[in-house]
Every structure is written in structure tokens, then in C-alpha cells.
Steps between C-alpha positions, in 0.01 A plus 500: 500500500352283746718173466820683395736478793530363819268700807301448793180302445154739370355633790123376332580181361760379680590312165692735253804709606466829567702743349271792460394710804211682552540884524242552769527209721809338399388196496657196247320409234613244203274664239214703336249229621594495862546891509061529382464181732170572768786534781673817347183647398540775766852607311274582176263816628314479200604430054405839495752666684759281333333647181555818593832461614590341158349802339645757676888335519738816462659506128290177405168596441391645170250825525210302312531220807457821713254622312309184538525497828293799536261385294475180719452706810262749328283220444498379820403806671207491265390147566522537908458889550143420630647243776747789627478514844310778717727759623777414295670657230430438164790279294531809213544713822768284698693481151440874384866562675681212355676486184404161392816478234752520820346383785606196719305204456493493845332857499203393262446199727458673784222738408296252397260363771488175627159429291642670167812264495267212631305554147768631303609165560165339406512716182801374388467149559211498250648384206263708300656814637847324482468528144447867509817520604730288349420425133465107433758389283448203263772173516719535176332160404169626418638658202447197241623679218897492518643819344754343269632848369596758810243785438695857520282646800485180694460671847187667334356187414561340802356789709182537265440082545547481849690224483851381664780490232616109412815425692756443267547152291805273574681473201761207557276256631587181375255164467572287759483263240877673407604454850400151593376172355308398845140469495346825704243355777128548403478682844716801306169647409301506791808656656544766264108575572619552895767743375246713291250499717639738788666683255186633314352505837740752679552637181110672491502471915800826430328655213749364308827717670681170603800682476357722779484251719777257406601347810127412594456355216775305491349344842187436439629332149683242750179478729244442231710320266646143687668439187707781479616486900441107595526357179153298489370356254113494375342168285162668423373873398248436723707476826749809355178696495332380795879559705581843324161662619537347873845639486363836404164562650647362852809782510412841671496694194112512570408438140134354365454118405379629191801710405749214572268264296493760226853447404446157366378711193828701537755234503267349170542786361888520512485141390299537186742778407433742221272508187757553252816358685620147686289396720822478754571844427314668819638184744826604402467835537324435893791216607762787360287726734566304769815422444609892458358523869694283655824594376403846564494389870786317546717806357350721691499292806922458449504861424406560833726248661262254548704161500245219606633204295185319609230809270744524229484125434110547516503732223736372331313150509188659358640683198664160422105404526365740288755480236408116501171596397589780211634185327229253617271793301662508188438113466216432618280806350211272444489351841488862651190555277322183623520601851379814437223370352425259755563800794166668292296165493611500906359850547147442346351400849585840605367669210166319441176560612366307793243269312324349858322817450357418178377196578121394469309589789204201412590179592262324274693706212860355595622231235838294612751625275603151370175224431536181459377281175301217504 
């Protein structure tokens, strides 16, 4: 983990401590931003080779990933057989003596031509042929109906849908009506937006395998949520909004304006809850979420004798946070609803037409809007 014990400074910020080292230059680095930063770029040879590699890891790859694979490269060949180049051998040739379920990574690389991995590269990074690859999963949210009764074949359902399975619901929540007679701040709920609004970000951003990536996600939670790490506070949904997509589509995770504006309807979503259940039933199931992930790091981080006081009080700070809000939620159901409402009436600009278009083009045909009476 990038801030979880004490280490020379990153090597590429010069900011964050770092504790992880770079395999093939061994340079510093604090974290999974610094280590894609422009200045390491030459340590990545390409996302397809680290594809590859993934795929091909002895005793961890399952045949149908292999058998993808293949697939993946058979379609290549197709697409760029006609810019082979003259005198060389053909790809199907320079991999008729390779056993593709064995091989080194390092072996596929290298019998691929400079101009094959330059647009293997370009193939991939089309998020069109992305897809191809790895299926799209859908956020648990999206499912509206809650299944109140567990169905028997669950996993088939899930599979069949497409769709993430609900993390589970915390049952002991208490109001925090039960727990204190002090007035909450009417900044709680603007906050709680800046909580949920990475979340469901980072959430799609991984395809929905958070768990994959826990420790990642645990830091860009602190970097795109200043409530969680600095403990800000917001007075307006407009400026959570507004600060939540700087935070986002400024990072180097390279992602579209449009995607990071798209979760607006996301974190909406979780806020209006399900048809047939409390409307605080899917905020309590995402803070939980969150929470989960956080202790999840902190054990693992002292299972592996990490003992900076300084993290641990981080976490521990936020899940205090979080659990703040699973009782703000249970009291304040209809104040959730109202800002999700108003986060819709927000995002009409972005979905409406651009009317300048549809304007008159006569002058002598143009009315003011308002006229005054005599």
C-alpha cells in the first residue's frame, strides 16, 4: 500500500512514500498512479504483453483464458496479414513451433514485430475491441428490483443478467437518531454524495472486481473523495459535483469527461434505491461496500507487518466516516431522495438537445419571448 509504512520518497512524485519497487528498473514508486505516470512509461512495453503475461501465469490461468487468447491472436493475424512485411515470415509461421498453452510471455512477445505489437497495441486500446475481450459487467445497482427471497440458482441468475451481485446489507445499523440527540450538519448530504461518487466510479472503471484491485481502490477512494482522507466538507451539490469530476477526470487513469460525468446517474441511482424496498436500502449496501474495503486493508496490511500508525488511523478515520453515514441514511431517507432528484434536474444540460440550432433563421420572424402590455 502506498502510504502504509515509512520509505524513501516516490521516485515520480516526490510526494508519497515509496514502498513498492519496480521490477525492471527498481525505481520507488508510492502507487498505481505514479507507476502508469508518462515518466515510467518505458517500464510498461505495451498492456498487451502484460495481458499476456496475466494469461499465461503458470497454475493461474484457466484453459478458456488460453483459449481466448488464441482467438485474440487469430484475429489479429487476420486483420494485419496484408501489412506483413516483405521477406519476412508470416505470424502463423513464426508461431507454428510454439505451444501457445506453455510458452513464456516473453517468447510470444518476441516474435511479434515491432509494427504487429505497435498495432496490437492500437487494437486493444479501442474500447470496442476491449469489449471483445473482457465481458462488461453491470454495477449491482442497476438491478432495481431487490430479490427479497434468495432464488435457489442464484449464480445462474446472476451470470444470465450480467450483472454484479449486491454487496451484502448491514444488519445492525442503528439510526443515528439512537445514538445521538445533536443536530447532523446539512453539509452531511453533499458529503455522502462525495463518498458515492468515486465509489460507483471505480466501481464500473474495474468492471466491477474491486476486490481485484483492493489496494488501488482504496487510494484513489482517498484521492477522489476529500471527505474520506481530509475531512472537507461541501455546502452545495453543485460544488460536490463540479469537485468530484475535477478530482476524477484530472487523475491519470485516462478516462473520458463523459464517463466520469455519467456517474451522476450512478450515484442517483444508488440513492433512489429499489422499487419495492427503502429507498436507503442500496446507500447502505454501497457505504457497507466501502466500509468492507477498508477493513479488508488494514488486516491485510498488519498481516503483513505493516505497522504505520499514521495509515491505520486513516482507515480507521474513514470507516468511523462511513458508518456516520449508514445512520445519517436511515434518518434521513427522504433527504437522500431529494438530492437525487435534484442530481437528475442537474444533469439535463448534458442530456438535452442544443436548441441554438433550432432557432429561426429570419430575423423579421423572431418575436422577444416576453412582450410588454400597454
Amino acid at each position: 500500500m502506498s502510504l502504509s509504512k515509512a520509505a524513501p520518497n516516490c521516485a515520480f512524485c516526490r510526494i508519497g512514500k515509496g514502498i513498492y519497487s519496480c521490477p525492471r528498473c527498481n525505481q520507488r514508486y508510492c502507487s498505481s498512479i505514479c507507476y502508469k505516470s508518462q515518466d515510467h512509461a518505458e517500464c510498461s512495453e505495451s498492456f498487451f504483453k502484460e495481458w499476456v503475461e496475466q494469461s499465461l501465469q503458470e497454475k493461474s490461468c484457466g484453459r478458456a483464458e488460453k483459449e481466448n487468447m488464441l482467438r485474440l491472436l487469430k484475429k489479429f493475424e487476420e486483420e494485419y496479414a496484408e501489412d506483413s512485411t516483405e521477406g519476412e515470415l508470416s505470424i502463423e509461421d513464426r508461431f507454428a513451433g510454439i505451444n501457445i498453452h506453455d510458452a513464456d510471455e516473453n517468447v510470444i512477445w518476441q516474435n511479434l514485430n515491432d509494427e504487429e505489437r505497435k498495432k496490437f497495441k492500437a487494437f486493444l486500446e479501442d474500447e470496442k475491441n476491449l469489449a471483445t475481450i473482457v465481458p462488461m459487467k453491470q454495477p449491482w445497482w442497476t438491478n432495481t428490483i431487490l430479490n427479497l427471497v434468495e432464488e435457489a440458482d442464484i449464480e445462474t441468475v446472476r451470470l444470465k443478467d450480467d450483472v454484479a451481485p449486491r454487496p451484502p446489507y448491514p444488519l445492525n445499523t442503528k439510526k443515528l437518531s439512537d445514538l445521538t440527540s445533536v443536530k447532523p450538519s446539512d453539509c452531511i448530504k453533499f458529503n455522502l454524495f462525495n463518498v458515492l461518487y468515486p465509489y460507483a466510479f471505480l466501481y464500473r472503471f474495474y468492471n466491477c472486481d474491486i476486490r481485484d484491485f483492493r489496494e488501488d481502490v482504496v487510494d484513489y477512494m482517498f484521492i477522489f473523495s476529500p471527505v474520506l482522507s481530509e475531512g472537507k466538507n461541501y455546502f452545495s451539490l453543485e460544488e460536490v459535483i463540479q469537485d468530484s469530476i475535477r478530482l476524477i477526470s484530472s487523475s491519470e487513469l485516462g478516462t473520458s469527461l463523459t464517463l466520469v460525468k455519467s456517474v451522476i446517474n450512478d450515484v442517483g441511482n444508488m440513492m433512489q434505491g429499489p422499487s419495492n424496498a427503502k429507498s436507503s436500502t442500496f446507500i447502505l449496501c454501497a457505504l457497507h461496500d466501502i466500509k468492507l474495503l477498508f477493513l479488508e486493508v488494514k488486516y491485510a496490511n498488519k498481516e503483513q507487518g505493516d505497522t504505520d500508525k499514521s495509515f491505520r488511523k486513516k482507515l480507521l478515520f474513514a470507516v468511523k466516516k462511513v458508518e456516520y453515514f449508514m445512520s445519517w441514511s436511515l434518518d434521513f431517507e427522504s433527504t437522500i431522495s431529494d438530492i437525487a432528484s435534484e442530481a437528475v434536474i442537474l444533469m439535463l444540460p448534458e442530456l438535452l438537445p442544443d436548441t441554438k440550432k433550432y432557432e429561426p433563421q429570419n430575423e423579421k420572424n423572431k418575436k422577444p419571448l416576453i412582450e410588454e402590455l400597454d
